[in-house]
C-alpha positions in Angstrom: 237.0 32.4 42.8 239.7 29.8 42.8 242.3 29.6 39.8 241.2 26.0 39.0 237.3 27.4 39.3 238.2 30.3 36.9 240.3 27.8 34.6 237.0 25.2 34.6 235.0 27.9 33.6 236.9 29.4 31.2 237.8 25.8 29.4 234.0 25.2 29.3 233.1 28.8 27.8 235.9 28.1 25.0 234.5 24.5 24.4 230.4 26.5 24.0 232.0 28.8 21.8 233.8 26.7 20.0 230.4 24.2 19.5 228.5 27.5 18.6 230.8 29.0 15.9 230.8 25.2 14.1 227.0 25.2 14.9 227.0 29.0 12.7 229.2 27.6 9.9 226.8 24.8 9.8 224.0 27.7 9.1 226.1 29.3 6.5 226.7 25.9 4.7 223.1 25.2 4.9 221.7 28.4 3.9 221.2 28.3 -0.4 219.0 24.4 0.6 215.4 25.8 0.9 214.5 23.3 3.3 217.1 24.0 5.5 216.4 25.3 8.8 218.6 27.5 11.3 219.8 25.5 14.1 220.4 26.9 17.3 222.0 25.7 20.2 220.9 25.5 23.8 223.4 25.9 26.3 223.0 25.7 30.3 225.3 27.5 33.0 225.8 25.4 36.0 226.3 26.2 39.9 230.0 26.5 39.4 229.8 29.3 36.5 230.9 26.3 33.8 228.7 27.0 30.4 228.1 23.8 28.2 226.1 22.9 25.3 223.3 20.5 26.1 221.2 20.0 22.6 221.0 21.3 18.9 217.5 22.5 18.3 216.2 24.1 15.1 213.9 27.3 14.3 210.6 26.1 13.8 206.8 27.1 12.7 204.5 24.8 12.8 201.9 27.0 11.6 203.4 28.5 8.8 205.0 25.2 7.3 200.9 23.7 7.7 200.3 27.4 5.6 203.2 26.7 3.1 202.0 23.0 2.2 198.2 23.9 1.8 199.4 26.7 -0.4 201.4 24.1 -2.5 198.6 21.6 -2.6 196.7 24.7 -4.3 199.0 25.9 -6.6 199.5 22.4 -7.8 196.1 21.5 -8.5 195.8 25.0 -10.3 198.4 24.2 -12.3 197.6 21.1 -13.6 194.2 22.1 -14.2 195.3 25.6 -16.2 198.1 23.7 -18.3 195.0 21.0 -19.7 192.7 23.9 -20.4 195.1 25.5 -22.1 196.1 22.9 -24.5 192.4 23.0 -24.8 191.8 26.3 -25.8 194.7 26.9 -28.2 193.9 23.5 -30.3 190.3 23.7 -31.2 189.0 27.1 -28.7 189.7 30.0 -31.1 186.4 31.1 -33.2 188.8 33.2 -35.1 190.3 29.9 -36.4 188.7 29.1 -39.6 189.7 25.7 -39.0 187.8 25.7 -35.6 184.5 23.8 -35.0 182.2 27.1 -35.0 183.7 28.8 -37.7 183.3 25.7 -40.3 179.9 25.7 -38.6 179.5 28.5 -39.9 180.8 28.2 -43.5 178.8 25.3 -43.3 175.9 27.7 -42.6 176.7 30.5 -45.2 177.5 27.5 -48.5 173.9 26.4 -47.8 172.1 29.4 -47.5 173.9 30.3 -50.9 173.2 26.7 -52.0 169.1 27.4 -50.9 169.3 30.7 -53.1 170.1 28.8 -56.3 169.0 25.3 -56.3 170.2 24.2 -60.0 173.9 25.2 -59.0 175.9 22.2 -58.5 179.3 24.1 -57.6 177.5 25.3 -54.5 175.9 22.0 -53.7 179.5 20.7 -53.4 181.1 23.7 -51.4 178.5 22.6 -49.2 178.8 19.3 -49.0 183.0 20.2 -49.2 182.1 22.6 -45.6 180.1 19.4 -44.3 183.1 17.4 -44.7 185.4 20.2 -43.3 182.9 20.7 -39.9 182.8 16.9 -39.5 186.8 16.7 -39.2 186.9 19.4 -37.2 184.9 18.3 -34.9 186.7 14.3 -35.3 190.0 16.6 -34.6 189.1 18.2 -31.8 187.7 15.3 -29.7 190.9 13.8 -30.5 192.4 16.6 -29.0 190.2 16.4 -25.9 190.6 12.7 -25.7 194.7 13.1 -25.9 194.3 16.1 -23.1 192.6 13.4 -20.8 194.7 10.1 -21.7 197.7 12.6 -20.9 196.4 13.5 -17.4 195.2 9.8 -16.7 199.0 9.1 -17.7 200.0 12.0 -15.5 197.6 10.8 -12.4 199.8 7.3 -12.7 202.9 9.1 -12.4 202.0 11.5 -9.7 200.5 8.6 -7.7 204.4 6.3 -8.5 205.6 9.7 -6.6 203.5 9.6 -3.7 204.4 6.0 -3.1 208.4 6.7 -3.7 208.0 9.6 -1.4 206.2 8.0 1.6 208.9 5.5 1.4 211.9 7.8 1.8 209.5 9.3 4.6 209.5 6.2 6.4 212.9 5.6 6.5 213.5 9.4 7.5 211.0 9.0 10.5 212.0 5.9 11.8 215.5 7.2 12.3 214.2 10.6 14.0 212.0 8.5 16.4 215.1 6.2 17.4 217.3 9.5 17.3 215.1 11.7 19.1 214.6 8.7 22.1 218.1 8.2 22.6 218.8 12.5 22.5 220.6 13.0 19.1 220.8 16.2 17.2 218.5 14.9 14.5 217.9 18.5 13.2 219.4 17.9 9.9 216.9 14.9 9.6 213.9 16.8 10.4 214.8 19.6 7.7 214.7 16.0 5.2 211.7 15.2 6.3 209.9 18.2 6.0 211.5 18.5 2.4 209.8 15.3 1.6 206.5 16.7 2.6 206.6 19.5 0.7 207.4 17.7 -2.5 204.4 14.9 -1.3 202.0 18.0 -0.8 202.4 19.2 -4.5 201.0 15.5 -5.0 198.2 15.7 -3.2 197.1 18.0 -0.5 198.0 16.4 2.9 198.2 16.9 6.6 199.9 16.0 9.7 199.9 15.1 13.0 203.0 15.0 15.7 203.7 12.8 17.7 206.4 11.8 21.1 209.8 12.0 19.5 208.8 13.1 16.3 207.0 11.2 15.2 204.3 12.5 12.3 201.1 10.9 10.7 200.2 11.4 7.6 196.9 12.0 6.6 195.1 13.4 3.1 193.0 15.9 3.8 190.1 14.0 3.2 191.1 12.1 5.9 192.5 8.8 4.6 195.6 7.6 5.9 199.0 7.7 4.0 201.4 7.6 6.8 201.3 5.9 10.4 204.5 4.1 11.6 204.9 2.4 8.0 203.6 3.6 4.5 200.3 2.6 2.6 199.5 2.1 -0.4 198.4 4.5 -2.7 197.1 2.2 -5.8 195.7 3.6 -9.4 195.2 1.5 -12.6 195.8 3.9 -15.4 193.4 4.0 -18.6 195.7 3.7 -21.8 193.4 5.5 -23.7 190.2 7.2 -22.9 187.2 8.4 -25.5 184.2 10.1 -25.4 182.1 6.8 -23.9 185.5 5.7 -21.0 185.9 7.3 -17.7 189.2 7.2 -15.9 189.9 5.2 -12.9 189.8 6.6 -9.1 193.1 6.9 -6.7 192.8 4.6 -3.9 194.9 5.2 -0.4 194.7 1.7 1.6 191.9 1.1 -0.3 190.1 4.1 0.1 188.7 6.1 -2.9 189.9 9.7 -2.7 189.4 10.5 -6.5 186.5 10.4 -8.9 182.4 11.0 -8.1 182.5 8.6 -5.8 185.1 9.4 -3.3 185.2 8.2 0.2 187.3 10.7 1.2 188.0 13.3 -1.7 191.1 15.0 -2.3 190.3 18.5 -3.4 194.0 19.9 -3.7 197.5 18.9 -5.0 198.8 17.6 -9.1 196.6 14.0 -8.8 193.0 16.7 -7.6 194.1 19.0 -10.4 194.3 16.3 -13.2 191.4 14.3 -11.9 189.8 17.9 -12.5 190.6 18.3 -15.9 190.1 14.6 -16.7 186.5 14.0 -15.6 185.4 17.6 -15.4 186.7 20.0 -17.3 187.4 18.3 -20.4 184.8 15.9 -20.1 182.5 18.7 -20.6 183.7 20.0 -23.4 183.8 16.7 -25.0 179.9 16.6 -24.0 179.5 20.2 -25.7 181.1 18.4 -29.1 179.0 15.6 -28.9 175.8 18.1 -28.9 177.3 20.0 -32.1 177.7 16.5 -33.6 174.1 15.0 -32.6 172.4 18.4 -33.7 174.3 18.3 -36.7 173.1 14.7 -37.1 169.7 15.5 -36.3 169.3 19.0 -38.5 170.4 16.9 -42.0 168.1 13.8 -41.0 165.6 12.6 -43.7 162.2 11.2 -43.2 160.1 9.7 -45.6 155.9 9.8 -46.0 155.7 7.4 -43.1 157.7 9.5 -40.6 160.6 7.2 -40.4 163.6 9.0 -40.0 167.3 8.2 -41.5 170.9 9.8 -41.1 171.0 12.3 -43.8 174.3 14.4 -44.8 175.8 13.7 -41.1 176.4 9.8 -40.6 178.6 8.0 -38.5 182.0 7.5 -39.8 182.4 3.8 -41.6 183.8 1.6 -38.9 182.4 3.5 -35.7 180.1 1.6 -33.1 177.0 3.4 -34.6 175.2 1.6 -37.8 175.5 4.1 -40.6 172.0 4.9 -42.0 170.5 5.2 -38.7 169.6 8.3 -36.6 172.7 7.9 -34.3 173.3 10.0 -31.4 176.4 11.6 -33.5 179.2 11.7 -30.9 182.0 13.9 -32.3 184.8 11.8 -33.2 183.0 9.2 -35.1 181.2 12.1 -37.8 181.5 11.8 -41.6 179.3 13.2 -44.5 177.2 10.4 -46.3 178.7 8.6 -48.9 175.9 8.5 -51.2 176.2 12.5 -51.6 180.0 12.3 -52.0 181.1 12.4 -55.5 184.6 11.3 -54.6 183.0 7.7 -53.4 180.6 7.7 -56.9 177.8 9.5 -54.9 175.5 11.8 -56.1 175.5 15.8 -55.2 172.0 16.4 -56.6 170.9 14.2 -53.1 171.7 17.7 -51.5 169.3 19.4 -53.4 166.6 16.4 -53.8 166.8 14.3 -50.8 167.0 10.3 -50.4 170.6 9.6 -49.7 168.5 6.8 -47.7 166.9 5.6 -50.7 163.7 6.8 -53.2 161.4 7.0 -50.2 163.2 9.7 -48.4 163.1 11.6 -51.4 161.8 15.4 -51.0 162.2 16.2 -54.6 160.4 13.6 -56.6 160.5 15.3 -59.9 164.0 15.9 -59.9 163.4 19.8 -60.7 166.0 21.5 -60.7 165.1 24.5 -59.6 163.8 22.8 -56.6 164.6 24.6 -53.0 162.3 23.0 -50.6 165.0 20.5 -49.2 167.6 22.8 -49.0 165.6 25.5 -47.2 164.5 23.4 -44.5 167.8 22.2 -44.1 169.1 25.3 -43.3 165.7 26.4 -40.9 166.9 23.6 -39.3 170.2 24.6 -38.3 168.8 27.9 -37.7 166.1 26.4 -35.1 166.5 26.6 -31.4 166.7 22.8 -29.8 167.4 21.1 -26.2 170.9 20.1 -25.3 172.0 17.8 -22.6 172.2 19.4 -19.2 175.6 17.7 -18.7 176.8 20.3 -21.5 176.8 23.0 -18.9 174.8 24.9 -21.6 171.7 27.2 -22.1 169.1 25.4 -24.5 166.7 26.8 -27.0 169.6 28.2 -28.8 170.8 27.2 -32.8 173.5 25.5 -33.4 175.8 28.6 -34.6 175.0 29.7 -31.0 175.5 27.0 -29.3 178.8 26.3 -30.6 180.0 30.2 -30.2 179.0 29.6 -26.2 181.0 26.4 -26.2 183.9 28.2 -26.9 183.3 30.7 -24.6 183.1 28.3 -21.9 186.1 27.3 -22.4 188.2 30.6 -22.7 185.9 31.3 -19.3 187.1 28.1 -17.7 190.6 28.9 -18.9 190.5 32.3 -17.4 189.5 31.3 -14.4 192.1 28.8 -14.2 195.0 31.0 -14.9 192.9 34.0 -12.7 193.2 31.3 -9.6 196.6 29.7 -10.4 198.1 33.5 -9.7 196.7 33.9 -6.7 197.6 30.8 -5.6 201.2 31.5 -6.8 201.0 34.7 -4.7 200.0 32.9 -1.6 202.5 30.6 -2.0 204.8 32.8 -2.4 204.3 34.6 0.8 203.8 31.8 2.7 207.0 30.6 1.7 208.5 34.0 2.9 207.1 33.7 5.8 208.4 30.8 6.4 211.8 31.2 5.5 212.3 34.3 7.7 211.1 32.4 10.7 213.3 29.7 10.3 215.3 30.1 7.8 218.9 31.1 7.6 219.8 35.1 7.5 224.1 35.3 6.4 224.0 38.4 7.7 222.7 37.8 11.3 225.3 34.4 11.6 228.0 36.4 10.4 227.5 38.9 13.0 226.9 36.0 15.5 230.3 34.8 14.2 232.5 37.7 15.1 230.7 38.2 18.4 231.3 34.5 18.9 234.9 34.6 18.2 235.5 38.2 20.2 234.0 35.8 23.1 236.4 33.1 22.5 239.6 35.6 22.3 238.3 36.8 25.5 238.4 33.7 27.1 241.4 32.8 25.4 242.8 35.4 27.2 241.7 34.5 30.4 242.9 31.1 30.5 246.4 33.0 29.6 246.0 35.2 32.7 244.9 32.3 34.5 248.3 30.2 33.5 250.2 33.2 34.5 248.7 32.9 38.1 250.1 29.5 38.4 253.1 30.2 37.0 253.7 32.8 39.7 252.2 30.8 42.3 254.8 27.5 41.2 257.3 30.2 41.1 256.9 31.5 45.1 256.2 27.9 46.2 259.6 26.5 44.4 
């Protein structure tokens, strides 16, 4: 080997090593970022023995990073969905609660069967028509509850959908300059680890997935199918409800136009925060709000009146004054718009002995017409009638030919079961998560221990060389010396 061979391969190996060791303290610098990824170099050793560096490239796994964003599309919706079940469950879920819905049922339940044993007792008339009033706000409360649980998540659905459209945004700018970087051959490593930081945060929106393409390039698709991502952004569009009740559905998401939310979804997104809160919106709370309405309407329905032509009047249960319903007639009772009848509430100049005698609706609803008191009849079929098994609607999620105690002591144990199951599926889709983020961090992440070890070999290489070129000066030194 010739001196100036050995001095061109020596400067070359000191200029690789040198490009490797700033390549390693990149690692280390990069290594508390989650997204960031361990870049390696590529070198190449040519005919002449020279050693140079000819790209940056990173650690990669496709597979696992796919893993890691289904899992956080999961977890997300889980989330989302446990958070409004719980809200729902420690508000108006606890049958312990003597403020709850079933247990003013029943004390509702006990005061009359007291009331039934002595007639002529107008102390237990009113704690009866006092537990009335007490079950009808509780069941006004907790559809307000409900109704604020899914107003919050249409809110929340807004703002997860403003994130999606911020997001694909900075995506687009982050893939337009990898495209033109990876044509022209720049290390655009650092780039790519932004990128795929982007879609992680967009898949804890809404579950996604992607396609690559020459130079980089990715599409984005939901993983219903519908477009988010393909050279430019589209649109993801929503038109939040500002407040929802028992009779107002919320709105679907729409990506370029495409429905991906709701019943009638195109292309349905089953994962990610905008799945999980469309969840609890129209599902999950929707049917508890359904179960409410049915205590309501039986309630409605068990204190009715009829006369001696079979027409039948709202008795103790009416709608509340100002609700859509007329009071007086045999509404449907949807919880939220309940009160007790005036006309047996001594506080508004009515009359308690109506419990007892019948025809808040007038003298021909009257059960008692002689006004004995020591009269039963009306209260004792009052209270067979909240004792009798009736139909509920389906959409209830329900069994039927059960009472209304029952009925409501099943409603809430629908709900601590959907709960449950919520929180039971949230953990394990934390634990996936979890592990595929391990995964993926040891295949491509940065270990300190391994570039510090790459480090000193590094630098043992470069005082090697260092010393070569020295021994390598000497030579000429010696060799100027005998020519001279």
């Amino acid at each position: 080997m010739s001196l100036s061979l050995a001095f061109n391969t020596a400067q070359s190996s000191l200029a690789a090593n040198s490009a490797k060791i700033a390549l390693s303290s990149r690692n280390v610098a990069g290594a508390a970022e989650a997204s960031a990824s361990r870049k390696i170099a590529v070198t190449t050793t040519a005919a002449d023995g020279s050693v140079r560096v000819v790209s940056i490239t990173r650690a990669t796994g496709s597979a696992l990073f796919e893993r890691m964003l289904g899992a956080t599309s999961d977890s997300a919706a889980q989330q989302a969905l446990a958070d409004g079940l719980g809200r729902l469950a420690q508000t108006v879920g606890d049958p312990q609660d003597p403020t709850s819905p079933v247990a003013r049922l029943g004390t509702l339940k006990d005061a009359l069967a007291r009331a039934a044993d002595t007639p002529d007792d107008m102390t237990l008339a009113q704690a009866t028509v006092t537990a009335a009033q007490d079950l009808a706000s509780s069941l006004n409360t907790a559809t307000d509850t409900v109704q604020q649980v899914r107003t919050d998540a249409d809110a929340a659905i807004a703002t997860s959908v403003g994130t999606v459209n911020d997001l694909l945004h900075k995506f687009e700018a982050e893939n337009s300059a990898i495209v033109k970087g990876s044509a022209a051959g720049a290390d655009m490593t650092d780039a790519l680890d932004r990128r795929d930081s982007i879609l992680a945060r967009l898949s804890e929106e809404i579950g996604i997935s992607t396609v690559t393409r020459a130079n980089n390039d990715i599409v984005i698709y939901t993983e219903g199918g519908a477009t988010l991502f393909e050279t430019t952004a589209r649109t993801v569009g929503f038109t939040p409800v500002h407040t929802l009740d028992a009779n107002t559905q919320g709105g679907s998401v729409f990506v370029d136009g495409v429905s991906v939310t709701g019943r009638d979804a195109t292309m349905p997104v089953r994962t990610g925060r905008i799945a999980g809160l469309t969840q609890l919106r129209d599902d999950a709370a929707s049917t508890y709000q359904t179960q409410l309405d049915e205590l309501a309407r039986g309630l409605t329905d068990a204190f009715k009146e009829t006369d001696g032509a079979g027409n039948t009047r709202a008795g103790l249960f009416v709608p509340a004054s100002g609700s859509a319903t007329v009071p007086g007639a045999l509404a449907p009772g949807l919880a939220g718009t309940l009160a007790v009848n005036a006309a047996v509430d001594v506080a508004q100049g009515g009359d308690i002995r109506l419990l007892r005698n019948g025809g808040m609706n007038g003298a021909a609803f009257a059960a008692n017409t002689t006004g004995a008191a020591s009269f039963a009849g009306r209260l004792k079929t009052l209270s067979a009638a909240l004792d009798a098994p009736r139909s509920y609607d389906g959409a209830a999620q329900l069994s039927d030919n059960q009472n209304l105690v029952s009925f409501g002591t099943a409603s809430v144990s629908w709900l601590e079961g959907a709960r449950k199951a919520a929180d039971t599926r949230l953990d394990s889709q934390k634990t996936v998560l979890a592990q595929a983020s391990n995964a993926l961090s040891a295949a491509t992440g940065v270990n300190l221990d391994d570039e510090y070890a790459s480090q000193l070999e590094l630098e043992r290489g470069y005082q090697a060389t260092s010393k070569l070129m020295g021994v390598v000066n000497q030579l000429y030194d010696s060799l100027f010396q005998m020519i001279g």
